[in-house]
Structures are given as structure tokens and as C-alpha cells.
N, CA, C and O atoms as a Tinker XYZ file with bonds, in Angstrom:
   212  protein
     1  N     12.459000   75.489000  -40.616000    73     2
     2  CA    13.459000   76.460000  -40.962000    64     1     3
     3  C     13.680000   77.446000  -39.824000    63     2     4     5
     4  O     14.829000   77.770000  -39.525000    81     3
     5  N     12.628000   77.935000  -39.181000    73     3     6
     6  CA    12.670000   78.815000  -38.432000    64     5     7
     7  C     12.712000   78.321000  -37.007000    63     6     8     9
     8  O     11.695000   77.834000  -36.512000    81     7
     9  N     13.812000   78.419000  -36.333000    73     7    10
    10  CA    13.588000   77.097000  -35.176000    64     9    11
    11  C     14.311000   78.212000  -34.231000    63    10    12    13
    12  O     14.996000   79.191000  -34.530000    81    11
    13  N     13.847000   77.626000  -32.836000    73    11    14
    14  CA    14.088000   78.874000  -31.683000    64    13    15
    15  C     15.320000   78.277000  -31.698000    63    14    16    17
    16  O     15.566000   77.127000  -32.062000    81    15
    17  N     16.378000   79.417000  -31.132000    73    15    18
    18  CA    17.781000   79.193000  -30.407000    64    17    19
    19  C     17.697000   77.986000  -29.444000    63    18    20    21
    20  O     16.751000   77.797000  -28.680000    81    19
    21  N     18.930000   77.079000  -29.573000    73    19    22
    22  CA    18.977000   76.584000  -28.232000    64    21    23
    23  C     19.933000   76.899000  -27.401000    63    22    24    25
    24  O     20.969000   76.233000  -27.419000    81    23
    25  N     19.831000   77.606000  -26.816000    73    23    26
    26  CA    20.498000   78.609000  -25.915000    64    25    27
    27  C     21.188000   77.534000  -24.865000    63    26    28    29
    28  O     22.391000   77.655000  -24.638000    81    27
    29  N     20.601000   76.718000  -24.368000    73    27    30
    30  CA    20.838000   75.575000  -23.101000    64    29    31
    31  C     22.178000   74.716000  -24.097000    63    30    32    33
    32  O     23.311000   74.549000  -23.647000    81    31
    33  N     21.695000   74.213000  -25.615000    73    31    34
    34  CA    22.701000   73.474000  -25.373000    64    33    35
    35  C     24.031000   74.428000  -26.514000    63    34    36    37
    36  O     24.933000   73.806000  -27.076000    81    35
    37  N     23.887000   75.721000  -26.622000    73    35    38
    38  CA    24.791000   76.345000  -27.000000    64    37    39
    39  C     25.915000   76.501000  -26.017000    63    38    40    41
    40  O     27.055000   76.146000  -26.319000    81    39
    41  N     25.586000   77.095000  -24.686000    73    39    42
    42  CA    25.890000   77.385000  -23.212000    64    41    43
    43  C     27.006000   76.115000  -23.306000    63    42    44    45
    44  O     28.233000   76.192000  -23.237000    81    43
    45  N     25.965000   74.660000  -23.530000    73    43    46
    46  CA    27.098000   73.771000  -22.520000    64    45    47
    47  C     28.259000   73.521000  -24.100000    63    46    48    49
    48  O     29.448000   73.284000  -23.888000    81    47
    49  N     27.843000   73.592000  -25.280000    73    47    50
    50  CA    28.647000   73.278000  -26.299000    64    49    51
    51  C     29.503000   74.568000  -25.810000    63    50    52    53
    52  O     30.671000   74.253000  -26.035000    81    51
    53  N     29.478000   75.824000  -25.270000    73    51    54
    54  CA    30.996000   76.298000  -25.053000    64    53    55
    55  C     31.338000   76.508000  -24.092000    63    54    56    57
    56  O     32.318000   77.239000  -23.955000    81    55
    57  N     30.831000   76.084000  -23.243000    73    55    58
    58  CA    31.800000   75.325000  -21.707000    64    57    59
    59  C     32.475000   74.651000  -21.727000    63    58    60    61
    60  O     33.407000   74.652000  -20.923000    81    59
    61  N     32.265000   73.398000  -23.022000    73    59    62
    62  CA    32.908000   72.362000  -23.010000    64    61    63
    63  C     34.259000   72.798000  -23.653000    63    62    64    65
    64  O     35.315000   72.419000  -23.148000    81    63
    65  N     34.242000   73.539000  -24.690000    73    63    66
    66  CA    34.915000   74.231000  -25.437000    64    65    67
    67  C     36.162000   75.041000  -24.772000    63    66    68    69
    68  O     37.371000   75.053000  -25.005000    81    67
    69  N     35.376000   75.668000  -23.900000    73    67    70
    70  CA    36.143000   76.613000  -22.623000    64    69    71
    71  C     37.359000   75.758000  -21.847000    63    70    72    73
    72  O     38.578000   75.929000  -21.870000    81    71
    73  N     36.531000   74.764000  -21.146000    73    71    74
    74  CA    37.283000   73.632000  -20.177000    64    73    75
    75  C     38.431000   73.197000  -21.384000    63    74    76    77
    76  O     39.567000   73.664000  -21.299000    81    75
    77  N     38.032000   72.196000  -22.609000    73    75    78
    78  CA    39.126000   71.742000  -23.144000    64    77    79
    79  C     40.119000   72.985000  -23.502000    63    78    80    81
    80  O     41.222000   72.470000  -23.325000    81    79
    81  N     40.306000   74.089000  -23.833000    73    79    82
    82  CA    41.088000   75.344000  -24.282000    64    81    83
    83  C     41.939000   75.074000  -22.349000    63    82    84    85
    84  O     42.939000   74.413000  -22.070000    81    83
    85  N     41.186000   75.743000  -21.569000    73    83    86
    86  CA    41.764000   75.455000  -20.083000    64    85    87
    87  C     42.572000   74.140000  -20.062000    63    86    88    89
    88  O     43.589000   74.213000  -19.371000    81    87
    89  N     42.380000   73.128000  -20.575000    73    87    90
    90  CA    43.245000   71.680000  -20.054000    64    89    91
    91  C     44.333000   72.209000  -20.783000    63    90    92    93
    92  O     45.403000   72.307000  -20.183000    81    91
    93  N     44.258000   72.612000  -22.100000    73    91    94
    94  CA    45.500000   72.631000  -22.900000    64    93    95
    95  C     46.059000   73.816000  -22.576000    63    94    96    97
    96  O     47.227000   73.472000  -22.762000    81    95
    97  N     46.109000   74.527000  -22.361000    73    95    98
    98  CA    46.751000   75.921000  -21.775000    64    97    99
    99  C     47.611000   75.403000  -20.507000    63    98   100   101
   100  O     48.727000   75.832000  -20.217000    81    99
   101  N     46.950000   74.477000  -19.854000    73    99   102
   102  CA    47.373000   74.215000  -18.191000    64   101   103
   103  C     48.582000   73.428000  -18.501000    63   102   104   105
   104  O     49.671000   73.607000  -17.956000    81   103
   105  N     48.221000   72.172000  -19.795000    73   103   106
   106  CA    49.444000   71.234000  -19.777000    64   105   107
   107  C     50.448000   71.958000  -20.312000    63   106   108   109
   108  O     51.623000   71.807000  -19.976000    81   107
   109  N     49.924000   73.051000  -21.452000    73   107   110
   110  CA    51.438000   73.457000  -22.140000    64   109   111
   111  C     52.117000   74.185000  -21.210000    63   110   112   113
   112  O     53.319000   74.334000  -21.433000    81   111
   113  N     51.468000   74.888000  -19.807000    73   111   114
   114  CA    52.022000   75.751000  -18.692000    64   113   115
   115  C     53.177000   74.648000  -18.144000    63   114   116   117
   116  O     54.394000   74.837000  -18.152000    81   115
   117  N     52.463000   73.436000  -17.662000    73   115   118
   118  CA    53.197000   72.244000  -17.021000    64   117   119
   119  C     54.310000   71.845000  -17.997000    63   118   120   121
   120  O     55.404000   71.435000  -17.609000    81   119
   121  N     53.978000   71.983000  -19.254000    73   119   122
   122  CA    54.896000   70.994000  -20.084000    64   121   123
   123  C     56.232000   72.141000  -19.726000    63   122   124   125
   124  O     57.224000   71.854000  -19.056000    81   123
   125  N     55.926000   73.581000  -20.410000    73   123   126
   126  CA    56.839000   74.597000  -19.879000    64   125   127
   127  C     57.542000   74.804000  -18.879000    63   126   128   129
   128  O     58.571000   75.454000  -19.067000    81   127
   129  N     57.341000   74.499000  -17.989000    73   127   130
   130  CA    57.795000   74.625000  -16.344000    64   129   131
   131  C     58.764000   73.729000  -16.775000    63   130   132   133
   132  O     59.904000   74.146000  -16.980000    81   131
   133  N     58.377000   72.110000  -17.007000    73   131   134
   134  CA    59.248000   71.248000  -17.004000    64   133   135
   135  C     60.508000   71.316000  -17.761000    63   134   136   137
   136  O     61.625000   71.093000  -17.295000    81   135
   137  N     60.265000   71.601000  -18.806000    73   135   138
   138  CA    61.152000   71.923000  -19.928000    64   137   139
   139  C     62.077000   73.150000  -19.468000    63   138   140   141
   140  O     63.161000   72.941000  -20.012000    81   139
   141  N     62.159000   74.393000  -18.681000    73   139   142
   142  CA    63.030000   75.320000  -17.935000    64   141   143
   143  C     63.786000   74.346000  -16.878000    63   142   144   145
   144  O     65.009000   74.401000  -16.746000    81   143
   145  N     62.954000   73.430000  -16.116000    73   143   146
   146  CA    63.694000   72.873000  -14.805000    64   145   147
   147  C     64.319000   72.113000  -15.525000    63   146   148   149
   148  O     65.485000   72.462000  -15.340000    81   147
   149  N     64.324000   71.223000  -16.294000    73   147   150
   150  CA    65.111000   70.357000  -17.120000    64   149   151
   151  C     66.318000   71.007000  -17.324000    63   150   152   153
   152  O     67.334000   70.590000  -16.768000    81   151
   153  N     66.341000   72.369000  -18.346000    73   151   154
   154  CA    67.463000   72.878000  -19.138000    64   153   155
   155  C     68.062000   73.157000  -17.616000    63   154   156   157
   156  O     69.044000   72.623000  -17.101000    81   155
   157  N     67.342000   73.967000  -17.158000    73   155   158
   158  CA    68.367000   74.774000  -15.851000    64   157   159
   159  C     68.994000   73.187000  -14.889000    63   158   160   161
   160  O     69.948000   73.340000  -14.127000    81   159
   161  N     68.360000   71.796000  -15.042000    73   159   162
   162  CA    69.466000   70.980000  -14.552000    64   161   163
   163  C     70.715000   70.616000  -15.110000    63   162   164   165
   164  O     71.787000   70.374000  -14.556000    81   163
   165  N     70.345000   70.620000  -16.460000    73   163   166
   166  CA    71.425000   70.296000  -17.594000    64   165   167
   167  C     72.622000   71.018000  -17.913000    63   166   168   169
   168  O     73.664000   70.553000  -18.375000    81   167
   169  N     72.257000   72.660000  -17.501000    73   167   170
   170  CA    72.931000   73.843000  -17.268000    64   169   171
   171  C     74.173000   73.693000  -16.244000    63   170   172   173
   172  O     75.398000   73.780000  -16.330000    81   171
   173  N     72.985000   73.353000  -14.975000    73   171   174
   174  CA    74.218000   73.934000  -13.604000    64   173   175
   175  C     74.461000   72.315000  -13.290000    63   174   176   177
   176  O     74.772000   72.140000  -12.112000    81   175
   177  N     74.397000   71.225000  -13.996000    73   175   178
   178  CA    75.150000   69.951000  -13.599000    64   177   179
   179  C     76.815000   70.149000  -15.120000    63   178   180   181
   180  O     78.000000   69.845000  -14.981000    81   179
   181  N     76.206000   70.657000  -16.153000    73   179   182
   182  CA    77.866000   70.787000  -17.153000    64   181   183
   183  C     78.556000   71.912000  -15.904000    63   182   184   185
   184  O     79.721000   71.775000  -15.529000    81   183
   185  N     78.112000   72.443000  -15.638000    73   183   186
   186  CA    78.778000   73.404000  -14.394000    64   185   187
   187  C     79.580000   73.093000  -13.732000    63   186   188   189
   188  O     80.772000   73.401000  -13.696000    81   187
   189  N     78.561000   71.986000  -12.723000    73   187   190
   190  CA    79.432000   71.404000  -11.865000    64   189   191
   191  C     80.349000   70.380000  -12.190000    63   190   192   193
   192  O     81.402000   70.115000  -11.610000    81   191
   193  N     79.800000   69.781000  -13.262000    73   191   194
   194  CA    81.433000   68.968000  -13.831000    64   193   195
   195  C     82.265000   69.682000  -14.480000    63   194   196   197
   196  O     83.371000   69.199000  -14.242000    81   195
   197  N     82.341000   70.320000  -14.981000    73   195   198
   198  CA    83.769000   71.688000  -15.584000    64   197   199
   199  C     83.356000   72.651000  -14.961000    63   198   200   201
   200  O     82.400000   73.259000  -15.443000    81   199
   201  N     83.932000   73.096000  -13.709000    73   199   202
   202  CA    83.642000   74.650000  -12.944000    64   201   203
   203  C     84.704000   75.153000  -13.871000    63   202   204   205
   204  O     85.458000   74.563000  -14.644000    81   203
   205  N     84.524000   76.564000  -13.535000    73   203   206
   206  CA    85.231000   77.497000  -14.600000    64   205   207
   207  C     86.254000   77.907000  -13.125000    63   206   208   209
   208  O     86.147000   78.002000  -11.902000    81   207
   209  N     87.329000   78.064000  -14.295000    73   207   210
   210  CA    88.600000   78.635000  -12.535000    64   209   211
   211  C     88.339000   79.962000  -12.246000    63   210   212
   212  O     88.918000   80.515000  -11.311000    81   211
């Protein structure tokens, strides 16, 4: 019942924890980026096919 902390493999259970939170933060950054450069092509190409006079 009474059992020492395991401190060693608490540590790496939230490193691991840490890193995966970091991957997904990074892709939704990437996914984001993409998704602005996308719209802003989609934007200034209706542009350039109907310029405004």
C-alpha cells in the first residue's frame, strides 16, 4: 500500500506527455499557416481574374 514515489518514471510519463502536446501544437501551427496561404491564394487569384476597374 505504502509504496515510494516513482519519481524517474513519473518525470519520463510527462515528458512524453509534454513532447506529444508540442507535436500537436506545432502541426495545428503548420496546418494554420497553410490554411491562410491557401485562402490568401484563392483571394488574390479571383482578383486577378475579375480585377475591379
Amino acid at each position: 500500500m505504502n509504496q515510494p514515489p516513482n519519481n524517474l518514471g513519473d518525470k519520463d510519463a510527462a515528458k512524453k506527455a509534454r513532447e506529444g502536446r508540442n507535436i500537436a501544437l506545432g502541426l495545428g501551427l503548420v496546418a494554420f499557416v497553410i490554411l491562410v496561404f491557401v485562402v490568401t491564394l484563392v483571394r488574390l487569384g479571383a482578383n486577378v481574374a475579375h480585377p475591379h476597374p
